[in-house]
N, CA, C and O atoms as a Tinker XYZ file with bonds, in Angstrom:
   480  protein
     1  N    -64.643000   52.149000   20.001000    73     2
     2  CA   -63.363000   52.747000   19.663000    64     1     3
     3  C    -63.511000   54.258000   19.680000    63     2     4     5
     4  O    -64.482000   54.808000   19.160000    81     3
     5  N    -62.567000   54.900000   20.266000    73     3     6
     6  CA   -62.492000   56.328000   20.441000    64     5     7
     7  C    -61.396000   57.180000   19.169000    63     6     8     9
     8  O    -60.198000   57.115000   18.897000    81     7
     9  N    -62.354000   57.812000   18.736000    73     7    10
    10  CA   -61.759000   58.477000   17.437000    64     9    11
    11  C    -60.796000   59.811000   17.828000    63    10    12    13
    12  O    -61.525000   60.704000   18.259000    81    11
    13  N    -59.570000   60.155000   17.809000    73    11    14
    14  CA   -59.051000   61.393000   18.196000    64    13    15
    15  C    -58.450000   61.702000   16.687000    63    14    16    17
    16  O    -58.041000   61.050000   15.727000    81    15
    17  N    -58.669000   63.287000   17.104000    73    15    18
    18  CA   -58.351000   64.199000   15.410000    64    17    19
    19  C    -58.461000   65.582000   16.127000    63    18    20    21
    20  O    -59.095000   65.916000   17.128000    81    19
    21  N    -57.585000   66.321000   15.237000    73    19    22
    22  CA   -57.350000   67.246000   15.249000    64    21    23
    23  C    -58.013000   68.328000   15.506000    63    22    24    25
    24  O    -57.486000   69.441000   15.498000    81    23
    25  N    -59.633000   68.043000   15.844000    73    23    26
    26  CA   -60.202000   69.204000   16.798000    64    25    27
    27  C    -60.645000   69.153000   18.015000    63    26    28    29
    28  O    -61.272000   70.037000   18.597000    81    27
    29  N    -60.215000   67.747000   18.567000    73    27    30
    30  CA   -60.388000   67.641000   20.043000    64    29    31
    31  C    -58.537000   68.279000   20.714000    63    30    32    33
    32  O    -57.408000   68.145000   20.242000    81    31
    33  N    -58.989000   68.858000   21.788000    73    31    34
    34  CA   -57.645000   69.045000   22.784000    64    33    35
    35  C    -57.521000   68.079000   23.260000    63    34    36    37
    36  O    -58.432000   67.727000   24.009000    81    35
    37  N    -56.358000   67.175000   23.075000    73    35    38
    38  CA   -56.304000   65.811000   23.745000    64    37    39
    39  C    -54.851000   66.177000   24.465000    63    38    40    41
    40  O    -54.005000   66.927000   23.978000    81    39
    41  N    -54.770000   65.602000   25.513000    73    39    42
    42  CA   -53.179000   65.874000   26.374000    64    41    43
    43  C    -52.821000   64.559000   26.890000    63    42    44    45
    44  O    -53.083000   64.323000   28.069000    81    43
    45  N    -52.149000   63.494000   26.030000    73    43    46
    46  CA   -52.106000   61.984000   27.083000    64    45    47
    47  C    -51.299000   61.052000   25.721000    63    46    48    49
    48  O    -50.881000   61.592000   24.697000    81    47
    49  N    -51.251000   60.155000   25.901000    73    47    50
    50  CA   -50.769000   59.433000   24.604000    64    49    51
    51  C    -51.921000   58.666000   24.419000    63    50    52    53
    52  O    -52.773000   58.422000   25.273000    81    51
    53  N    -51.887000   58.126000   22.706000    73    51    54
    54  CA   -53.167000   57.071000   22.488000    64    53    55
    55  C    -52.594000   55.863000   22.463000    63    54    56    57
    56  O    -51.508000   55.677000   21.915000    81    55
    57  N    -53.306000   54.881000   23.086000    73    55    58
    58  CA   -52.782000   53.023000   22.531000    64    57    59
    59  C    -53.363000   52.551000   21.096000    63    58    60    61
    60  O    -54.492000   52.078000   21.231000    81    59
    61  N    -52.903000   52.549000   19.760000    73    59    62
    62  CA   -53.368000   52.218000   19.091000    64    61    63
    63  C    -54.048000   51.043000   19.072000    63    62    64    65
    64  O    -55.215000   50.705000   18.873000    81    63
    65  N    -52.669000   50.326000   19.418000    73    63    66
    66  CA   -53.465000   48.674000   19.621000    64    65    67
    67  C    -54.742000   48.524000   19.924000    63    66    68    69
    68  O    -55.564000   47.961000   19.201000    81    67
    69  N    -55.049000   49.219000   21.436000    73    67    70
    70  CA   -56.742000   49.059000   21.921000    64    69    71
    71  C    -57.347000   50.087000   21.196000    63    70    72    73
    72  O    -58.524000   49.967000   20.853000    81    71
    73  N    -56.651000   51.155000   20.897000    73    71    74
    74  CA   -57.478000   52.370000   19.993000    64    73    75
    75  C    -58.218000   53.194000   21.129000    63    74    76    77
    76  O    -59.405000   53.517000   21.151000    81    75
    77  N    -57.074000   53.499000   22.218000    73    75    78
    78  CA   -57.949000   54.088000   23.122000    64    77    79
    79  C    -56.612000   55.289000   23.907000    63    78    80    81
    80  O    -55.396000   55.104000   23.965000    81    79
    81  N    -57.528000   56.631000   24.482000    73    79    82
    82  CA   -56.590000   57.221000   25.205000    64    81    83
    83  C    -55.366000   56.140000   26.232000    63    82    84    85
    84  O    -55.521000   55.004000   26.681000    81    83
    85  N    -54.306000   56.991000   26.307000    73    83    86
    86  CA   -54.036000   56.624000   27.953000    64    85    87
    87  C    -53.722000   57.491000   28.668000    63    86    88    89
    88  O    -52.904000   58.294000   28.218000    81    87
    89  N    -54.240000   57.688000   30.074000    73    87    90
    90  CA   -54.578000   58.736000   30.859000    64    89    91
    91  C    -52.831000   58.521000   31.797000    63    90    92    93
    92  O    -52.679000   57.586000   32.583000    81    91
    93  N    -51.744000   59.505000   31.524000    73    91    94
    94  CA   -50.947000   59.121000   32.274000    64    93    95
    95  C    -50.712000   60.595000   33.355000    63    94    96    97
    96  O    -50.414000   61.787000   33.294000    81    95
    97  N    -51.081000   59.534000   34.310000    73    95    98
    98  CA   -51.634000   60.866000   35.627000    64    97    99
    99  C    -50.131000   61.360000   36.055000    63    98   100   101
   100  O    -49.931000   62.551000   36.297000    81    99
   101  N    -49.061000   60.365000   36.138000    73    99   102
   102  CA   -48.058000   61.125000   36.733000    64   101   103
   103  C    -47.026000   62.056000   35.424000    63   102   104   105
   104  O    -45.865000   62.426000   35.595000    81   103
   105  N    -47.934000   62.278000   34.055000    73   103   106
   106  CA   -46.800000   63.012000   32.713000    64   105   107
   107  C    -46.439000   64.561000   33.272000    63   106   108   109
   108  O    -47.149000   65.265000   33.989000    81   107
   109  N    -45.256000   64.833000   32.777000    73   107   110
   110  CA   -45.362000   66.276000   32.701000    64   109   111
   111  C    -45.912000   67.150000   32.365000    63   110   112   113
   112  O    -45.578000   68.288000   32.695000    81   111
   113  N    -47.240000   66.807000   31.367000    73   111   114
   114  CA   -47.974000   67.833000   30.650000    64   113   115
   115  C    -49.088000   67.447000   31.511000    63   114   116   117
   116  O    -49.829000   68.407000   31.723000    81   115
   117  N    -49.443000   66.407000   32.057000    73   115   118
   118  CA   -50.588000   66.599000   32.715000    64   117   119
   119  C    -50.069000   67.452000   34.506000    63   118   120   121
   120  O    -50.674000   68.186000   35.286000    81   119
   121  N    -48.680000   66.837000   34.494000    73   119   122
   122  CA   -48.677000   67.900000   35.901000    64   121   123
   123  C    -48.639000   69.514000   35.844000    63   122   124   125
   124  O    -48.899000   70.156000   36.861000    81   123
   125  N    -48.279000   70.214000   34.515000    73   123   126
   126  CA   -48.090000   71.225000   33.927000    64   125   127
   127  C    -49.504000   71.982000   33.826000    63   126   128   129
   128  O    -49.696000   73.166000   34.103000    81   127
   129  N    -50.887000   70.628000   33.162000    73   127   130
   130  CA   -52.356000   71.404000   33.194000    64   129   131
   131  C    -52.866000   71.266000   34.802000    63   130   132   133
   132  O    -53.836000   71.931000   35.166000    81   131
   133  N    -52.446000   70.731000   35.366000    73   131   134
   134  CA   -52.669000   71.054000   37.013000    64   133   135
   135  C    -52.553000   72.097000   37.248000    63   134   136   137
   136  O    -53.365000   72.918000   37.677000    81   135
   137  N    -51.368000   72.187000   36.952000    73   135   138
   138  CA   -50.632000   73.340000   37.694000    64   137   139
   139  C    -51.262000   74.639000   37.243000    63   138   140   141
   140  O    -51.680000   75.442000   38.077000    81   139
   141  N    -51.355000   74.910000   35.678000    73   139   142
   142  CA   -52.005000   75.998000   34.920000    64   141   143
   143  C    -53.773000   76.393000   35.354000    63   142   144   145
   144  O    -54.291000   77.504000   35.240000    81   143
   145  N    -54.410000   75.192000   35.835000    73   143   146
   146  CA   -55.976000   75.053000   36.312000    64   145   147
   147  C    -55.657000   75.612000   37.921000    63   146   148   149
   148  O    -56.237000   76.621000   38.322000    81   147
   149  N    -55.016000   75.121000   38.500000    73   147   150
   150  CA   -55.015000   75.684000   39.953000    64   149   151
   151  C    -54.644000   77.450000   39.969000    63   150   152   153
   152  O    -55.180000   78.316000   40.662000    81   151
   153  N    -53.578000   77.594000   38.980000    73   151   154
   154  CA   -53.234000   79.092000   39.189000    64   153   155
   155  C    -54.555000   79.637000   38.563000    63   154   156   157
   156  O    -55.039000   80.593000   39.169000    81   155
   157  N    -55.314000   79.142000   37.308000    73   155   158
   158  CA   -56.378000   80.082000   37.349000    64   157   159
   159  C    -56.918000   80.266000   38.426000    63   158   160   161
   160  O    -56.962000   81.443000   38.785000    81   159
   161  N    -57.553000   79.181000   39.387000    73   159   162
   162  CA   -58.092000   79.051000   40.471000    64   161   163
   163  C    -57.837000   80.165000   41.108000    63   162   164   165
   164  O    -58.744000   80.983000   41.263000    81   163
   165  N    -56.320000   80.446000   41.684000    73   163   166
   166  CA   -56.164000   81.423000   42.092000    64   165   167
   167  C    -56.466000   82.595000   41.838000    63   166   168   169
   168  O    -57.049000   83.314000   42.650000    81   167
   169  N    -56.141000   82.936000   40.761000    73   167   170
   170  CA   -56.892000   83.719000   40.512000    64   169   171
   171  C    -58.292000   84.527000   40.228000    63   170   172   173
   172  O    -58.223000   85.755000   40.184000    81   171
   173  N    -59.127000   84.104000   40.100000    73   171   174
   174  CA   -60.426000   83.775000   40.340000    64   173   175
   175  C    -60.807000   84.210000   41.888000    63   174   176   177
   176  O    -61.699000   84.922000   42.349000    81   175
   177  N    -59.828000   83.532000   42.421000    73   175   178
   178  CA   -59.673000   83.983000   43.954000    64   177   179
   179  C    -59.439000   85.583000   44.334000    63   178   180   181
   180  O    -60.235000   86.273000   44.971000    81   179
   181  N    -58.297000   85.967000   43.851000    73   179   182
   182  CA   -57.943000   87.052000   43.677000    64   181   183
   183  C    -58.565000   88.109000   42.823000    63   182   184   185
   184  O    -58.680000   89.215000   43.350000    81   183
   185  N    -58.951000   87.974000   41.703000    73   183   186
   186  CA   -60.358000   88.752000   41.042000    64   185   187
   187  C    -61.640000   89.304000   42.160000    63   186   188   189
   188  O    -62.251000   90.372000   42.197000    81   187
   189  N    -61.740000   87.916000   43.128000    73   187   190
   190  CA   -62.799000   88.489000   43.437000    64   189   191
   191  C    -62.739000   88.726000   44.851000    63   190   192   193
   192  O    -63.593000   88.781000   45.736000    81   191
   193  N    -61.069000   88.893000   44.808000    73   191   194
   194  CA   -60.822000   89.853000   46.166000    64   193   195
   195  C    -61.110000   89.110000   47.570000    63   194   196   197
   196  O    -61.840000   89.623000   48.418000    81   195
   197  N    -60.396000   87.697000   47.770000    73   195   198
   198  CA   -61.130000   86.796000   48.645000    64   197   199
   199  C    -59.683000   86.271000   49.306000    63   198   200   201
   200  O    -58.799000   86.398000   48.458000    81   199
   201  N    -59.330000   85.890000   50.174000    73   199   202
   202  CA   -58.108000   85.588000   50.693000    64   201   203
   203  C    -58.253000   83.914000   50.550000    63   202   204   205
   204  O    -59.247000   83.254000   50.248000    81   203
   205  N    -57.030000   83.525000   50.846000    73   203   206
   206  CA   -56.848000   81.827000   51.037000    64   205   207
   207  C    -58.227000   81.697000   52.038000    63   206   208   209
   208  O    -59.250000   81.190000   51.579000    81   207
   209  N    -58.182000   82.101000   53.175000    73   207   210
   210  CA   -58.605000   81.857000   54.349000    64   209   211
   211  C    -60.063000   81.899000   54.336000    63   210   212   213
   212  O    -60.777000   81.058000   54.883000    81   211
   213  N    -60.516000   83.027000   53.616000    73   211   214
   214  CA   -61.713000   82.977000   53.573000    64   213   215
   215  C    -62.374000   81.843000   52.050000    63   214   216   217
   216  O    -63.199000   80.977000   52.342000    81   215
   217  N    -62.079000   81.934000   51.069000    73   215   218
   218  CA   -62.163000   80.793000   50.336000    64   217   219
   219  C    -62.473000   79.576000   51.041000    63   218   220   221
   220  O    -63.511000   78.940000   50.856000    81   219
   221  N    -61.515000   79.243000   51.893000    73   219   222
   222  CA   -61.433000   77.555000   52.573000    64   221   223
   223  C    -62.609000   78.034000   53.350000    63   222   224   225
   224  O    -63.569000   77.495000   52.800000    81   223
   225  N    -62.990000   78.674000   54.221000    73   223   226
   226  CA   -64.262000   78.861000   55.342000    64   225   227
   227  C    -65.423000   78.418000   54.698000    63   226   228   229
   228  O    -66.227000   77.540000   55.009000    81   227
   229  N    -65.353000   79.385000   53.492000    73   227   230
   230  CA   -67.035000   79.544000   52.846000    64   229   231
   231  C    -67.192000   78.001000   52.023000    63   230   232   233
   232  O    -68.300000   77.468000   51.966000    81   231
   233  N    -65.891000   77.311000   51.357000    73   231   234
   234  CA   -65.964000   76.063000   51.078000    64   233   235
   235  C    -65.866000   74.865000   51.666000    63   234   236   237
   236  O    -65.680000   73.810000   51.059000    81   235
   237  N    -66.058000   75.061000   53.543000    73   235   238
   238  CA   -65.539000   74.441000   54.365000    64   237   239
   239  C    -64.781000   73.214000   53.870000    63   238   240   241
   240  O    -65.205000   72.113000   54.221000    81   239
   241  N    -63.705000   73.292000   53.090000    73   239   242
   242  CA   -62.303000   72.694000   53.415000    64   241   243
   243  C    -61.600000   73.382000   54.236000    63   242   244   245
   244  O    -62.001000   74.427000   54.747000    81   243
   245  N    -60.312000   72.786000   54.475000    73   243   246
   246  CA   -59.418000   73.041000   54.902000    64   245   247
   247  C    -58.261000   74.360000   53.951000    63   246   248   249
   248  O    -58.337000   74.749000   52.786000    81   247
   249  N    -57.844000   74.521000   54.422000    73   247   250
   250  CA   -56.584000   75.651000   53.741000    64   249   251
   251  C    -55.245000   74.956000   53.212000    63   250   252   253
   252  O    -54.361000   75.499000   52.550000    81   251
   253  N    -55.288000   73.847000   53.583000    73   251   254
   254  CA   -54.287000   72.765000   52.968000    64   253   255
   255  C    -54.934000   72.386000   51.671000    63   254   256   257
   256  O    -54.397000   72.622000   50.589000    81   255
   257  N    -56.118000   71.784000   51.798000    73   255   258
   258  CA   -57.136000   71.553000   50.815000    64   257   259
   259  C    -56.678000   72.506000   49.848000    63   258   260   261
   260  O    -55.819000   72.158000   49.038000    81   259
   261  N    -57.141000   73.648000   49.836000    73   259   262
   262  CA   -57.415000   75.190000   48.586000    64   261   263
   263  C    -56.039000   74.908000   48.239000    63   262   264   265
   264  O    -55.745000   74.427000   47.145000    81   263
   265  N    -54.962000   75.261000   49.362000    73   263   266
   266  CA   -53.508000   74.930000   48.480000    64   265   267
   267  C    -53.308000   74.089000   47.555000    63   266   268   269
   268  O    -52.878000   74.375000   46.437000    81   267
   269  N    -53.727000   72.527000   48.112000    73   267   270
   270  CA   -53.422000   71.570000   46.867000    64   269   271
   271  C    -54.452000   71.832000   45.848000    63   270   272   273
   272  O    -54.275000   71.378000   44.718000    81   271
   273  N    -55.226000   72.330000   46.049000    73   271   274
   274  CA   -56.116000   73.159000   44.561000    64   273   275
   275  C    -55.201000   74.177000   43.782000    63   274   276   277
   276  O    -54.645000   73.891000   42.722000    81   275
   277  N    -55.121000   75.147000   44.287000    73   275   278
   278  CA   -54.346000   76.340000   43.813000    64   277   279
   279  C    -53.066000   75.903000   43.218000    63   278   280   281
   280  O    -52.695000   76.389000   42.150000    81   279
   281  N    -52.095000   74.668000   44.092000    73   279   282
   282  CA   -51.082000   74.353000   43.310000    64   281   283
   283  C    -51.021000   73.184000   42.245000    63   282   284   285
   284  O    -50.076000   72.781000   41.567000    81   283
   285  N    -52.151000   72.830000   42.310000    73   283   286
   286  CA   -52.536000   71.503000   40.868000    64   285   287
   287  C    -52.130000   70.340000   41.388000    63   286   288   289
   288  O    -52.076000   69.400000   40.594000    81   287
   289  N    -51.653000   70.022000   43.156000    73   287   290
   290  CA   -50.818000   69.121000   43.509000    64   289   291
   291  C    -51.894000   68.112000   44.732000    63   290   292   293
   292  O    -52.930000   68.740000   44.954000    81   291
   293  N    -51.860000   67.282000   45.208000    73   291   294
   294  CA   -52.551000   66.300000   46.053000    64   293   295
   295  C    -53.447000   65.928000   45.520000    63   294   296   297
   296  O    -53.359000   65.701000   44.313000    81   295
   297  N    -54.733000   65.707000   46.254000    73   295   298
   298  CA   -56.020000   64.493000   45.437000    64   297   299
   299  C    -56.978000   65.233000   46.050000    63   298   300   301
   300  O    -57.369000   64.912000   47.172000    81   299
   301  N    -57.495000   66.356000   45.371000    73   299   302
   302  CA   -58.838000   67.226000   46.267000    64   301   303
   303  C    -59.587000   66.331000   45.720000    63   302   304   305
   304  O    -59.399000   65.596000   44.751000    81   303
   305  N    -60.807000   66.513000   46.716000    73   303   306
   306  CA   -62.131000   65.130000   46.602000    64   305   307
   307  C    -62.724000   66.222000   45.755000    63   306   308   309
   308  O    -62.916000   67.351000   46.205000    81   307
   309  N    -63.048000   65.827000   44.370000    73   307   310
   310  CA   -64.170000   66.789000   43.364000    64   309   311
   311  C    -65.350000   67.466000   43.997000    63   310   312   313
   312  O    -65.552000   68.647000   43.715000    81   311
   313  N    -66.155000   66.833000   44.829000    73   311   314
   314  CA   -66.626000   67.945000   45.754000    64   313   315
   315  C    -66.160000   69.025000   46.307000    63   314   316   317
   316  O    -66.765000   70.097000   46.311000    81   315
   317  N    -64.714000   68.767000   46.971000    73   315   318
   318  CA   -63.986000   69.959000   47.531000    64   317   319
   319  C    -63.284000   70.964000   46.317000    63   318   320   321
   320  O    -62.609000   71.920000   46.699000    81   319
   321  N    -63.465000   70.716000   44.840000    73   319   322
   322  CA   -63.001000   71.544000   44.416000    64   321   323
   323  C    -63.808000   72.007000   43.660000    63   322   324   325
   324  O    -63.448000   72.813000   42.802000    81   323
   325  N    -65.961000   71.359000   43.867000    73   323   326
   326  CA   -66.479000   72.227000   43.213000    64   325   327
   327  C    -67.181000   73.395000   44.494000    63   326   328   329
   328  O    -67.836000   74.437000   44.471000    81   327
   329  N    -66.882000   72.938000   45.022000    73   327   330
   330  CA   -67.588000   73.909000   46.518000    64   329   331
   331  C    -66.144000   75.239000   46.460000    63   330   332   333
   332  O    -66.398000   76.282000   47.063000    81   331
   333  N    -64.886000   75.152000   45.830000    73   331   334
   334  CA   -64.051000   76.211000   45.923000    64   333   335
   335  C    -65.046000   77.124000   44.630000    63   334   336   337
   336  O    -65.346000   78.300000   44.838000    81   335
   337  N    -65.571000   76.247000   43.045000    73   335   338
   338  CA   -65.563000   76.844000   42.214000    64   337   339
   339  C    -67.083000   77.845000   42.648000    63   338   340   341
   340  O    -67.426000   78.964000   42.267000    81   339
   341  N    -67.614000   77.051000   43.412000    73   339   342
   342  CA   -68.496000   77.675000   43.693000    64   341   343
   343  C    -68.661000   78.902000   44.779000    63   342   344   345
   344  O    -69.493000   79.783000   44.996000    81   343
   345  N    -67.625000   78.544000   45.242000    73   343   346
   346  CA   -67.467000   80.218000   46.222000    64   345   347
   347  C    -67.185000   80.920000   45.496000    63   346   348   349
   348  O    -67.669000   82.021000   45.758000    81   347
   349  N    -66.431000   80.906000   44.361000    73   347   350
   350  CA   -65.700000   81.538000   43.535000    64   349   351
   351  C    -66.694000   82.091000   42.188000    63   350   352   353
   352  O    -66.310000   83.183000   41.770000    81   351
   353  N    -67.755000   81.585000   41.537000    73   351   354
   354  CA   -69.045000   81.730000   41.574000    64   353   355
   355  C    -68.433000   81.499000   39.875000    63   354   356   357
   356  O    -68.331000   82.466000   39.120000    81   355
   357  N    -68.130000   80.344000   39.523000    73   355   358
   358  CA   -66.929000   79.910000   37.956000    64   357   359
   359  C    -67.920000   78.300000   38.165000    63   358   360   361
   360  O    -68.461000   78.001000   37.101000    81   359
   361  N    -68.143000   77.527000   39.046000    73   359   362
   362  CA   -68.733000   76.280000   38.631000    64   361   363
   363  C    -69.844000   76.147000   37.283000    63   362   364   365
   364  O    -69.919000   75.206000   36.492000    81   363
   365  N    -70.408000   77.011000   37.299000    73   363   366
   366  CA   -71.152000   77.079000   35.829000    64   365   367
   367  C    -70.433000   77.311000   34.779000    63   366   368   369
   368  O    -71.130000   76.922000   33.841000    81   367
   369  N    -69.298000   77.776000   34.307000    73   367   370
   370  CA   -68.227000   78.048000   33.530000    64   369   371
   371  C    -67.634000   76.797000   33.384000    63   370   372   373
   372  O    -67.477000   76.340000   32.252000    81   371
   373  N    -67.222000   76.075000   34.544000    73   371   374
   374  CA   -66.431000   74.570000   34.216000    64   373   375
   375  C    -67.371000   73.675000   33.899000    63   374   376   377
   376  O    -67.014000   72.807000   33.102000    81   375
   377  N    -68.523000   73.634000   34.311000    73   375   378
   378  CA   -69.477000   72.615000   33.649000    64   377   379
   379  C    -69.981000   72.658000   32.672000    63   378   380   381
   380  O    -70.229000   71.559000   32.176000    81   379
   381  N    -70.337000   73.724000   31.994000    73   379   382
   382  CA   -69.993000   74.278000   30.480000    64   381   383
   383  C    -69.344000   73.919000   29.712000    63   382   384   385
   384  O    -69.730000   73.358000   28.687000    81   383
   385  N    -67.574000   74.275000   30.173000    73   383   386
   386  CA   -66.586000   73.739000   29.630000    64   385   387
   387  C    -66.872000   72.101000   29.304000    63   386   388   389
   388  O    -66.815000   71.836000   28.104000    81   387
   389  N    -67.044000   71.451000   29.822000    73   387   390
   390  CA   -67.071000   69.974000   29.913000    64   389   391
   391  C    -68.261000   69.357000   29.110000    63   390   392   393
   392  O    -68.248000   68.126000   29.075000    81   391
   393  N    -69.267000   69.969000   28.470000    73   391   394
   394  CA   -70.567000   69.420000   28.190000    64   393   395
   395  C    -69.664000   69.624000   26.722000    63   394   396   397
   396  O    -69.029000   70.609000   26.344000    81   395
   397  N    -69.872000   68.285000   26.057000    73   395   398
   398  CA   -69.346000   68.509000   24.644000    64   397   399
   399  C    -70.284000   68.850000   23.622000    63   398   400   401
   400  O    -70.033000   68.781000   22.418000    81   399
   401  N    -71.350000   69.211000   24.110000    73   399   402
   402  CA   -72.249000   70.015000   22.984000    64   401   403
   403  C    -72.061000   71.040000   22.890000    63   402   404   405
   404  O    -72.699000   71.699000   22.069000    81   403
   405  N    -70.922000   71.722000   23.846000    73   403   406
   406  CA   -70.541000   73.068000   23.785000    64   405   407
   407  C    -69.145000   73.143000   22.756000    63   406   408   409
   408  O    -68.536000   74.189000   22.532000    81   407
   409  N    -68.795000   71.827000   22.201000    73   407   410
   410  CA   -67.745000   71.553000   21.786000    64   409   411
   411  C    -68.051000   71.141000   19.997000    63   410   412   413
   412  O    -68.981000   70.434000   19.609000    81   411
   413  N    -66.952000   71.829000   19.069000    73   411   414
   414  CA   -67.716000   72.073000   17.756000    64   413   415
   415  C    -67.962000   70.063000   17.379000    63   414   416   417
   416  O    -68.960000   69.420000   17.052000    81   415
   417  N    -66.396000   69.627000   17.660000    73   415   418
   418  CA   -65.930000   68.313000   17.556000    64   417   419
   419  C    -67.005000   67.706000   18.225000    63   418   420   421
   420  O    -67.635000   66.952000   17.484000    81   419
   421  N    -67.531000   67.797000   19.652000    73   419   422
   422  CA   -68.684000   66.910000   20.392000    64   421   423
   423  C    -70.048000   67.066000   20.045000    63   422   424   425
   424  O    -70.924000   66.258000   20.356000    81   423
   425  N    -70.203000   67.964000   19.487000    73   423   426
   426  CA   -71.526000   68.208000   18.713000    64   425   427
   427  C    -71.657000   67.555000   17.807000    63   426   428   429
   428  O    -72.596000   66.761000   17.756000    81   427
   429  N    -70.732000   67.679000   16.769000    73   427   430
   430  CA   -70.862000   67.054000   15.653000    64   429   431
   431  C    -71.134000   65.469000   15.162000    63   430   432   433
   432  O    -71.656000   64.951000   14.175000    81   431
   433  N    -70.372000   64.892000   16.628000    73   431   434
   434  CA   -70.520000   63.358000   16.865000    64   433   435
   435  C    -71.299000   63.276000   17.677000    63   434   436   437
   436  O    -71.270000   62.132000   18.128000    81   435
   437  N    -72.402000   64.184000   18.397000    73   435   438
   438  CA   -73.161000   63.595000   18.907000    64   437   439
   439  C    -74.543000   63.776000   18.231000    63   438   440   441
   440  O    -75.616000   63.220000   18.463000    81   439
   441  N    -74.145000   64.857000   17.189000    73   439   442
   442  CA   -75.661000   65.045000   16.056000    64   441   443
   443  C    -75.655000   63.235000   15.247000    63   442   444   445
   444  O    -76.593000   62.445000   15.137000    81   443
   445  N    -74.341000   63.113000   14.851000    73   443   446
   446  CA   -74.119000   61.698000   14.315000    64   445   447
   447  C    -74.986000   60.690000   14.540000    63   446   448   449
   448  O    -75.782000   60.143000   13.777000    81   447
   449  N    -74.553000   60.379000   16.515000    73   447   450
   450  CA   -74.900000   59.445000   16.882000    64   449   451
   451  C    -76.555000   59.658000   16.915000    63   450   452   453
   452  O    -77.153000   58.617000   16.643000    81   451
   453  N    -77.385000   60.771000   17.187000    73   451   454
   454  CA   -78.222000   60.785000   17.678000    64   453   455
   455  C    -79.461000   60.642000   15.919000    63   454   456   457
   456  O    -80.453000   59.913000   15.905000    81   455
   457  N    -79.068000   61.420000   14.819000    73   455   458
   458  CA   -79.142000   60.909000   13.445000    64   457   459
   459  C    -79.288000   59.638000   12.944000    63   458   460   461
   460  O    -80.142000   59.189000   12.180000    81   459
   461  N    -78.141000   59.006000   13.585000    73   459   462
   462  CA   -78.167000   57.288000   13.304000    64   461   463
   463  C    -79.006000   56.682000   14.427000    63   462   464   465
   464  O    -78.659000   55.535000   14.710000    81   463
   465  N    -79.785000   57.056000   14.970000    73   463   466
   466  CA   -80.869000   56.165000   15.913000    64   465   467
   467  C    -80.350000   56.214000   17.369000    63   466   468   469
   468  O    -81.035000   55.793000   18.301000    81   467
   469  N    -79.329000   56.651000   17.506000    73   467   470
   470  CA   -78.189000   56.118000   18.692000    64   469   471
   471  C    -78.944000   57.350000   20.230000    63   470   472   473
   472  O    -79.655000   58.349000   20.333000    81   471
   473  N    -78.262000   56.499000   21.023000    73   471   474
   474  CA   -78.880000   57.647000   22.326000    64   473   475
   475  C    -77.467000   58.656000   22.924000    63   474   476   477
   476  O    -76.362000   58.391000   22.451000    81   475
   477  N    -77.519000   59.140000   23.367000    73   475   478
   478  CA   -76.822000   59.840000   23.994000    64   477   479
   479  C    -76.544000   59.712000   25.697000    63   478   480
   480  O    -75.789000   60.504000   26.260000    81   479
């Protein structure tokens, strides 16, 4: 069972019944954090002074590709959007982001689990 409280950022509704997120891919708030993650993207882009064109080269995607990155919209293959973060030289920043030991809430439950005998 997955515990949610008030110091995780959660964006989705929970099923109590199963006691579990639900991931609803087509909500407005999740098309909204698309949208907000791609414009950083862009920017990032623009910080470091790099055009559409050259972005897509050095990440050999396509320029359709970077768009549906930049606009939070189509199905970039996670490779193709860590090879953008990585032209962009931010992939160590998002994988960061994501390690929940960097997180006060994921730390704390994972000192828990690892306290109580448990593995990680």
């Amino acid at each position: 069972m997955i515990a949610i409280d008030s110091n995780m950022a959660y964006h989705g509704t929970y099923d109590y019944q199963k006691g579990v997120p639900v991931v609803q891919r087509g909500s407005s708030q999740r098309k909204r954090i698309l949208r907000d993650f791609g414009a950083n993207i862009r920017r990032w882009r623009k910080v470091n002074g790099l055009s559409a064109v050259q972005v897509a080269e050095r990440a050999f995607i396509t320029r359709q590709t970077l768009r549906n990155i930049e606009n939070g919209t189509g199905t970039a293959r996670m490779d193709s959007l860590f090879a953008v973060l990585a032209v962009l030289g931010v992939e160590g920043i998002i994988v960061d982001a994501a390690d929940p030991y960097n997180n006060n809430a994921g730390r704390s439950r994972i000192d828990d689990i690892l306290n109580a005998g448990g593995t990680i």
